[in-house]
C-alpha positions as CSV (number, residue, x, y, z in Angstrom):
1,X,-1.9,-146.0,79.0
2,X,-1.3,-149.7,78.4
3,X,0.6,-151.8,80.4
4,X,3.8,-152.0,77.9
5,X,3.8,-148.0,78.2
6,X,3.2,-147.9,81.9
7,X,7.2,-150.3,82.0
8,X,8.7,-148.3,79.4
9,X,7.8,-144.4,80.8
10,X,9.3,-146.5,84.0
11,X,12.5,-147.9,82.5
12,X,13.1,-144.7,80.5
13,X,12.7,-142.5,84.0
14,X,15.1,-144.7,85.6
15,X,17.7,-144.9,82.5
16,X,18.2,-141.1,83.1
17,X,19.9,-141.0,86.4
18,X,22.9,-142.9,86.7
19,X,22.4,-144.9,90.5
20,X,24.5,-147.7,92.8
21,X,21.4,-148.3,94.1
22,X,18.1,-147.3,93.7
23,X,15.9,-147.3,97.3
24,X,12.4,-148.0,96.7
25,X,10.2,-145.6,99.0
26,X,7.7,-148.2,100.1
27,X,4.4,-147.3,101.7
28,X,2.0,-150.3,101.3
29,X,0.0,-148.6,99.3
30,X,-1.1,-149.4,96.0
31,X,1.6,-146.5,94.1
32,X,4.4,-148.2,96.1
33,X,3.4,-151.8,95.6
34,X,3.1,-151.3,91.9
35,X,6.6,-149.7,91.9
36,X,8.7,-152.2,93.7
37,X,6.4,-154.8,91.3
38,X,8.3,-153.0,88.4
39,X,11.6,-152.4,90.1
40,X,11.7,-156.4,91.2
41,X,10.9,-157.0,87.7
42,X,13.1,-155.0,85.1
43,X,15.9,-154.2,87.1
44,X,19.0,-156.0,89.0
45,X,17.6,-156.7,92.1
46,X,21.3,-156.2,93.4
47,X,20.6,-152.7,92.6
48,X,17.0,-152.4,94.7
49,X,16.9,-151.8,98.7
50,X,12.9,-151.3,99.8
51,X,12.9,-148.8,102.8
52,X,9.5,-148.3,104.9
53,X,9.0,-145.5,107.0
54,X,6.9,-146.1,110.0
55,X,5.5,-143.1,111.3
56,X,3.0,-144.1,114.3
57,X,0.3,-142.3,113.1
58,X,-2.3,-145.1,112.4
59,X,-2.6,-147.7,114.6
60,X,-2.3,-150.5,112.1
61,X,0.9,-148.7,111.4
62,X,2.9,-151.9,113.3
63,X,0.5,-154.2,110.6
64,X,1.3,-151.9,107.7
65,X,4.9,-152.4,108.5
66,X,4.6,-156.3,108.6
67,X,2.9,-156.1,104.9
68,X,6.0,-154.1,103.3
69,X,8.5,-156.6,104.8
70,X,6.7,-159.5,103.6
71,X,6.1,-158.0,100.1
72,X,9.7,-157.3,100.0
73,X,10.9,-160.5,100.9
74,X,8.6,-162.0,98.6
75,X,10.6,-160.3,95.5
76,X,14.0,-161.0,97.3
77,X,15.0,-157.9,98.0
78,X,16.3,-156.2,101.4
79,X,14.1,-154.5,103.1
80,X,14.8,-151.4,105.8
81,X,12.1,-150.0,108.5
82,X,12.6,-146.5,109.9
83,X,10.4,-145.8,112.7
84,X,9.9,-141.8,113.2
85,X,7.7,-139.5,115.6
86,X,6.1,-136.4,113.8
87,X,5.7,-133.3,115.9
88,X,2.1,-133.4,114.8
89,X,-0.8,-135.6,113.0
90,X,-0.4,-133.0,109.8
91,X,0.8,-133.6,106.3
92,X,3.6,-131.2,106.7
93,X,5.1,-132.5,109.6
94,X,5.1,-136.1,108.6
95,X,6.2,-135.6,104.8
96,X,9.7,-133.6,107.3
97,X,9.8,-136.6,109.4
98,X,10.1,-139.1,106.2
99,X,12.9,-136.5,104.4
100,X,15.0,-136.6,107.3
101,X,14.5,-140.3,107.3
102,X,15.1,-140.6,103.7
103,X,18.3,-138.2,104.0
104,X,20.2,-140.2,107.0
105,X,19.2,-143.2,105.3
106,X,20.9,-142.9,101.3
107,X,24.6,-143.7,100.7
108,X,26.5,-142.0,98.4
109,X,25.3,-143.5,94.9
110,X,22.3,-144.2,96.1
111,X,18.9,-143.0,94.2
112,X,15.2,-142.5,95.8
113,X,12.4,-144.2,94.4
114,X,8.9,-141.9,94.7
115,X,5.5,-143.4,93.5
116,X,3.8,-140.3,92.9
117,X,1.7,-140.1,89.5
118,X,0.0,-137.8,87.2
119,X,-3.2,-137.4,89.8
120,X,-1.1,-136.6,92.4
121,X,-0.1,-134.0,89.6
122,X,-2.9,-132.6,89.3
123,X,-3.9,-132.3,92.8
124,X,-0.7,-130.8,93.9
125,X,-1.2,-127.9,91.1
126,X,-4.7,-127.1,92.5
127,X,-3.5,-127.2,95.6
128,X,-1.2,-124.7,95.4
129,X,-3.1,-122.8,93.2
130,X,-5.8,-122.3,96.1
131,X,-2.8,-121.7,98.4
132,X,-1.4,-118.9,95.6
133,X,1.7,-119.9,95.0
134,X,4.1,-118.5,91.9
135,X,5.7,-120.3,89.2
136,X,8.0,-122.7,91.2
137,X,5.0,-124.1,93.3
138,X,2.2,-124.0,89.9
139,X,4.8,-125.8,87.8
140,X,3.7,-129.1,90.4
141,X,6.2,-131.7,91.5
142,X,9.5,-132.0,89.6
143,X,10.1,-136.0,87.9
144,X,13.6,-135.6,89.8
145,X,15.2,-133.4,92.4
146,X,18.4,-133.4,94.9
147,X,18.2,-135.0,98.4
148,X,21.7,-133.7,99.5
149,X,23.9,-135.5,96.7
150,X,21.3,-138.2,96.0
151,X,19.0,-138.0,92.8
152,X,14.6,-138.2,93.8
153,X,13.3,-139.9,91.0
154,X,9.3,-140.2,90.4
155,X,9.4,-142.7,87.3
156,X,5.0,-143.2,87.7
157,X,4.5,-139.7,87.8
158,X,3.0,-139.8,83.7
159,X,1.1,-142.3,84.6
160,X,-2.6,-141.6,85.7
161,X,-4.3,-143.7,89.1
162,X,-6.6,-145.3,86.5
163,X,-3.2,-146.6,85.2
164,X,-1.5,-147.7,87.8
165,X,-4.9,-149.9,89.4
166,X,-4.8,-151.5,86.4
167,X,-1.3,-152.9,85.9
168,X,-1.7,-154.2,89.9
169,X,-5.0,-156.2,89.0
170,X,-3.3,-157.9,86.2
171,X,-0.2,-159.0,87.9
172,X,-2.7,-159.7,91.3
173,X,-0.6,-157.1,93.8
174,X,-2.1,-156.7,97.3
175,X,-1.7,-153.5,99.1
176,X,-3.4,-151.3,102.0
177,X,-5.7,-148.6,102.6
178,X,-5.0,-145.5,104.7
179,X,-7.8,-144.7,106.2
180,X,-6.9,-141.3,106.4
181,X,-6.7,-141.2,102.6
182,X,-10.9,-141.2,102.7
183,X,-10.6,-138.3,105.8
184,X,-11.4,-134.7,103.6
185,X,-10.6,-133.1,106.6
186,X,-6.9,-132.4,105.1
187,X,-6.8,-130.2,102.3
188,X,-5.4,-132.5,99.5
189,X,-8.0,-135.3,100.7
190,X,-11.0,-132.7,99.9
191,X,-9.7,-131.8,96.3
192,X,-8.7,-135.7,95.6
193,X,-12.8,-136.8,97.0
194,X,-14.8,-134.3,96.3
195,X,-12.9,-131.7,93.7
196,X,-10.6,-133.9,91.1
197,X,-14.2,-136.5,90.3
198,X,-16.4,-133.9,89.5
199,X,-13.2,-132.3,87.0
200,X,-12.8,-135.8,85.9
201,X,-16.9,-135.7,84.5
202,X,-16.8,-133.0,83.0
203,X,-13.5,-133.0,81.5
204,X,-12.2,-136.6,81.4
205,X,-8.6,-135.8,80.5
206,X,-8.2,-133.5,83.0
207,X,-5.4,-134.9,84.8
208,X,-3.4,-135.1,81.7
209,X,-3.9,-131.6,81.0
210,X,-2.4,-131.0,84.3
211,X,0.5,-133.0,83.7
212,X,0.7,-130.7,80.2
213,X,0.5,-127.5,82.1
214,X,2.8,-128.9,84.6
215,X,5.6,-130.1,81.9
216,X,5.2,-126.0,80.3
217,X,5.5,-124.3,83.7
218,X,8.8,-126.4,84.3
219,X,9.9,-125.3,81.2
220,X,9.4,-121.8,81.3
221,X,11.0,-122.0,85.0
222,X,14.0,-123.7,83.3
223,X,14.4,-120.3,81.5
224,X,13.6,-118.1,83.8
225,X,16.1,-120.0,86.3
226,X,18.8,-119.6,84.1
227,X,18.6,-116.0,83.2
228,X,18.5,-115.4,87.2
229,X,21.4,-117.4,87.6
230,X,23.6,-115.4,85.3
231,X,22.4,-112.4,87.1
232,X,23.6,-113.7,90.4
233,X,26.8,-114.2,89.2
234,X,27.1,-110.4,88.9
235,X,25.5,-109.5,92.3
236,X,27.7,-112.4,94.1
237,X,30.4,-111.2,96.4
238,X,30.1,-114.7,97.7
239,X,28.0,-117.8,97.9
240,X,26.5,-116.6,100.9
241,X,26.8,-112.4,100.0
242,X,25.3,-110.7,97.6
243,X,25.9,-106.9,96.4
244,X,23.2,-104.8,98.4
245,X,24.6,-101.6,96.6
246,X,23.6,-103.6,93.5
247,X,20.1,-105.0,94.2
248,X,18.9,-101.7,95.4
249,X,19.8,-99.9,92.3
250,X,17.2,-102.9,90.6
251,X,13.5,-103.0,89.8
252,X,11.6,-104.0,93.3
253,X,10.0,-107.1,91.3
254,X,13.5,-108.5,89.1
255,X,15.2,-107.6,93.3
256,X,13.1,-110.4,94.4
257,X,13.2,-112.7,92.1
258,X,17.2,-112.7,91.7
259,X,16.9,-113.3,96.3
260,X,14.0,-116.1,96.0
261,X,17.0,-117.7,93.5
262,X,19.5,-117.0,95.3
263,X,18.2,-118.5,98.7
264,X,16.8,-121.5,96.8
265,X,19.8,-122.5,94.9
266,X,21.6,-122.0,98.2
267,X,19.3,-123.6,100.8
268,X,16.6,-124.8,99.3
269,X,13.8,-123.1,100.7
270,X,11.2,-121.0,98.9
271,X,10.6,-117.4,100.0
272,X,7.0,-116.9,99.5
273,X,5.6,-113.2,98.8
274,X,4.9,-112.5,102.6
275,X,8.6,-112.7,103.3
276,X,9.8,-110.7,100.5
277,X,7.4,-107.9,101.2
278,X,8.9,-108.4,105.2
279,X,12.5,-108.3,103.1
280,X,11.6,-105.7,100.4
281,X,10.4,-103.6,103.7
282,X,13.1,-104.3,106.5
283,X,16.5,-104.4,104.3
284,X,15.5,-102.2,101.5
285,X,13.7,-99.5,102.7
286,X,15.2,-98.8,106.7
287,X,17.6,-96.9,107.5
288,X,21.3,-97.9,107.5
289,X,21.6,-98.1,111.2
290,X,19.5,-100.9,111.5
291,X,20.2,-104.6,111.5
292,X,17.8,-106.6,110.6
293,X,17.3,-110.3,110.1
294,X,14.5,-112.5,107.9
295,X,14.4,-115.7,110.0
296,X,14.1,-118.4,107.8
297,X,13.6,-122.5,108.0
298,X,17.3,-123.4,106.8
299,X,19.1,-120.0,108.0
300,X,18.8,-116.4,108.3
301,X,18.6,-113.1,105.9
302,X,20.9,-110.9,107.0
303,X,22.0,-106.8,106.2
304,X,25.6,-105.8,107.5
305,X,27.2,-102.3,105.6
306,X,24.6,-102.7,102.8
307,X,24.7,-106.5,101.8
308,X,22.7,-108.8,102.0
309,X,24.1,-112.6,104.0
310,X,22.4,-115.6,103.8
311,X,23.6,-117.4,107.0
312,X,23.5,-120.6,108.8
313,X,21.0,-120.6,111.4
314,X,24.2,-121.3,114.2
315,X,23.9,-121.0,118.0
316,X,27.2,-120.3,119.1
317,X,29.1,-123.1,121.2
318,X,32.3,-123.4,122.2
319,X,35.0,-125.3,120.4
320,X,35.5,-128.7,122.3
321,X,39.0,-128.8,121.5
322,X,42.5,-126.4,120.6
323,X,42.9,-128.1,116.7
324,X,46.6,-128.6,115.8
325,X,46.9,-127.4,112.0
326,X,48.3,-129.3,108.6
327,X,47.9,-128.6,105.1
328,X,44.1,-129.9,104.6
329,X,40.9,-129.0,105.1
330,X,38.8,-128.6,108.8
331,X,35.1,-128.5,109.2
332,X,34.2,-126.1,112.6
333,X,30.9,-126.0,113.6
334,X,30.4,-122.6,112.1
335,X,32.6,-123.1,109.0
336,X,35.5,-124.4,106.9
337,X,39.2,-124.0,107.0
338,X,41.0,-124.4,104.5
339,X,45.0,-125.1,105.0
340,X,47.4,-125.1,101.7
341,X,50.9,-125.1,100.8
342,X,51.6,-122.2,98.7
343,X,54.7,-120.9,96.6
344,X,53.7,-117.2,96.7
345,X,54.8,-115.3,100.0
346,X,52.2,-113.1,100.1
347,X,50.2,-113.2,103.2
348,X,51.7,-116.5,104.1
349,X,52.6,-118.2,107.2
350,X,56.4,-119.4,107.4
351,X,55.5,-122.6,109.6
352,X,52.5,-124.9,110.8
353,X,55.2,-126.6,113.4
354,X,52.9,-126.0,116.8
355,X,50.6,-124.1,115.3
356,X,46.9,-124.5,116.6
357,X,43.7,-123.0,115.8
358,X,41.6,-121.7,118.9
359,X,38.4,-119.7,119.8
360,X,38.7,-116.1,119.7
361,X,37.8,-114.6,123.0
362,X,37.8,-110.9,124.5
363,X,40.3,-108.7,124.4
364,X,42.5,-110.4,122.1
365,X,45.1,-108.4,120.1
366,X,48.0,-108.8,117.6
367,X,50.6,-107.4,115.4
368,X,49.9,-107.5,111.8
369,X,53.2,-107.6,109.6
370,X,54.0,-103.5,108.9
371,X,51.6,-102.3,111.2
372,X,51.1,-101.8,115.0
373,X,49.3,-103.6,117.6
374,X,45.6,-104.1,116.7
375,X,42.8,-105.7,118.8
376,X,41.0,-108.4,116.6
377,X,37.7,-106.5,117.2
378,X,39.8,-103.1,115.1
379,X,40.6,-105.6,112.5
380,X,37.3,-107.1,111.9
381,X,35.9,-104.1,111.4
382,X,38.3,-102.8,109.4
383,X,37.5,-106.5,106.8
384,X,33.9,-106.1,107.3
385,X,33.6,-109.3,109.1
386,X,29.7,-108.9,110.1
387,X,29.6,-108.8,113.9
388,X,27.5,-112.2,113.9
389,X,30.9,-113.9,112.7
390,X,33.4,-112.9,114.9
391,X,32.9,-115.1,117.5
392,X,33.4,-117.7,115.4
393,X,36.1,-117.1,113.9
394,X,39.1,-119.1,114.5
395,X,42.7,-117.7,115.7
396,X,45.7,-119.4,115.1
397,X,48.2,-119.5,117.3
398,X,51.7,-120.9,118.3
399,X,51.8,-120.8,122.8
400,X,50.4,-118.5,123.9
401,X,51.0,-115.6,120.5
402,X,49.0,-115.1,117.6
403,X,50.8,-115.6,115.0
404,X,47.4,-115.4,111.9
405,X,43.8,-114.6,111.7
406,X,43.0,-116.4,108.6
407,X,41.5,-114.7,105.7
408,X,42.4,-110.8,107.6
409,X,46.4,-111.3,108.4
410,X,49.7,-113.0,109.1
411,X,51.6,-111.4,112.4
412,X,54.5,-110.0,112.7
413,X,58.0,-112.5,112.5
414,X,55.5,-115.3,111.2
415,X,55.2,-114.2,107.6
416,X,57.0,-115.8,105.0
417,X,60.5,-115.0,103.2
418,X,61.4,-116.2,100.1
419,X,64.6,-118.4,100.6
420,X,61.7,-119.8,102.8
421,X,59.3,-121.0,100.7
422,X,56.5,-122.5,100.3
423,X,54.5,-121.1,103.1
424,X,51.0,-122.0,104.3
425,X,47.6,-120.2,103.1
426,X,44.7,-120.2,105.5
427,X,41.1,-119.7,104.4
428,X,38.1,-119.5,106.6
429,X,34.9,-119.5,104.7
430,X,32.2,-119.4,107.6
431,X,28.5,-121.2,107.2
């Protein structure tokens, strides 16, 4: 690959996703440099922040810093630093420390510059390979993805190393070494030293074979995605609920490819083949008295009257405050209400004047319109609110009655008529 190539695989990687902004992950290192070269070159420079994250893992990390501000101010553009503390000295827990960084630091609009390239390609695929990972992981790392709402772009990733050296000796870049990088203590140092040159002699287009391989896998996991997703759609009671009457009556091996999709597309996490065996084993195949849970990074797996939850991971705390109601919408910290004016009466409050919403408590009761006195705990059985939700779930009253649980009832004297219409909905759709 040329230079001319090397700007136009750029330009045409950026020209695909539509940004405000685009932030320019800068390291120091020589993938970085050669990307905020390009980005200071061929785009609006009112367009490009430069963000460093500092991690304190080196100790010319302070110098390292120094060298990004001074490259960025040398191009005219802003420059952020972000100094963060990983739990550990390992790969994993720095690459979290820089996400979160990355995540609290993008505005809406805003897209995320990565310098990865094709030999990071290729020793990403043989790393996971070792590690035996399925399609998702072989398939390598994606050109773009989703931080939250923002769009990850890797705009270098056809390029090779060999590539990207070249383009910074003929514009003259500086950039530093991480000594670590030359350490083949860490798995991905050993197959980049000692594994990818002896591939690269004996098979000197190697890493763009890998990069071919990689485009196929992504491909086929397109397909295979979207044939999952339309099964979902049938097994769905909710975003967070699927049919565990359903999914039992399925093939054990279609079963857990339809829940490694479904917790993907909902948290993001991959459920690798330990966990769906622990899944396969403890939802699937116990008996119906039991409860059990799959602990996972982002939430937890969960089995209530034969479904299957995907929850928040919450630790329940009280609500800091009685919240007076209007038509709108209220984030709790274990869910969403959802207030709206409605011109059907069914199941309808008549008023919001004084109403609040409160924390349910023990030994709380009301009177459903048409029916008798009922404790909450009677009625959220008799919805199938899963016991790990009740707590939660809010209680609106007006003094000291209950006049709604949202999404189960409206009490007695509080539902609305129709010479008094429009009444209020309220939704609760917990986390």
């Amino acid at each position: 690959m040329t230079r001319l190539p090397l700007i136009a695989d750029f330009l045409e990687s950026i020209n695909q996703y539509p940004a405000k902004r685009w932030v320019i992950a800068l390291s120091g290192g020589l993938d970085s440099i050669v990307m905020l070269h390009l980005a200071a070159s061929h785009l609006p420079s009112n367009m490009l922040h430069a963000l460093h994250i500092n991690h304190h893992l080196q100790s010319s990390a302070d110098e390292w810093s120094a060298f990004c501000k001074s490259q960025s101010e040398d191009l005219s553009l802003p420059f952020s630093q972000i100094d963060v503390f990983p739990q550990s000295n390992g790969e994993a827990a720095a690459r979290d420390a820089r996400y979160h960084a990355f995540n609290d630091f993008l505005q809406d609009g805003d897209g995320l510059l990565l310098a990865h390239h094709a030999d990071d390609q290729a020793e990403t695929i043989l790393f996971r390979l070792l590690r035996g990972s399925g399609l998702r992981g072989l398939a390598g790392i994606p050109v773009s993805r989703k931080l939250g709402a923002n769009d990850i772009v890797r705009p270098l990733l056809s390029a090779s190393r060999a590539d990207i050296e070249h383009y910074a000796h003929i514009h003259q870049l500086d950039w530093v070494e991480d000594p670590s990088n030359q350490q083949d203590v860490y798995d991905r140092n050993f197959l980049r030293l000692n594994v990818l040159p002896v591939l690269k002699e004996r098979w000197p287009n190697v890493v763009e074979r890998f990069s071919s391989t990689s485009r196929l896998l992504y491909q086929d996991r397109e397909l295979l995605d979207e044939y999952l997703d339309q099964e979902l759609a049938g097994l769905m009671l909710s975003k967070i609920v699927l049919n565990g009457l359903m999914l039992a009556s399925l093939a054990v091996d279609k079963r857990k490819a339809l829940i490694r999709r479904w917790v993907y597309t909902q948290q993001g996490e991959s459920l690798n083949e330990t966990q769906l065996l622990q899944l396969e084993k403890n939802f699937f195949q116990s008996g119906i008295d039991k409860n059990p849970e799959l602990i996972l990074k982002a939430g937890v797996l969960r089995r209530y009257r034969k479904n299957l939850y995907l929850c928040a991971n919450l630790v329940f705390e009280e609500e800091s405050n009685v919240q007076p109601l209007s038509p709108g919408q209220y984030k709790r910290k274990a869910g969403v209400l959802t207030v709206k004016s409605e011109l059907s009466g069914a199941s309808c409050l008549k008023t919001l004047d004084k109403l609040v919403c409160v924390q349910r408590t023990n030994g709380m009761s009301c009177k459903p319109v048409g029916r008798g006195t009922k404790s909450l705990k009677k009625l959220f059985q008799e919805a199938s609110i899963p016991p790990w939700q009740r707590k939660n779930w809010p209680v609106c009253m007006v003094g000291n009655e209950i006049v709604a649980i949202p999404g189960i009832c409206v009490c007695e004297g509080w539902g609305v008529s129709s010479s008094e219409l429009p009444g209020f909905s309220l939704r609760w759709e917990p986390f």
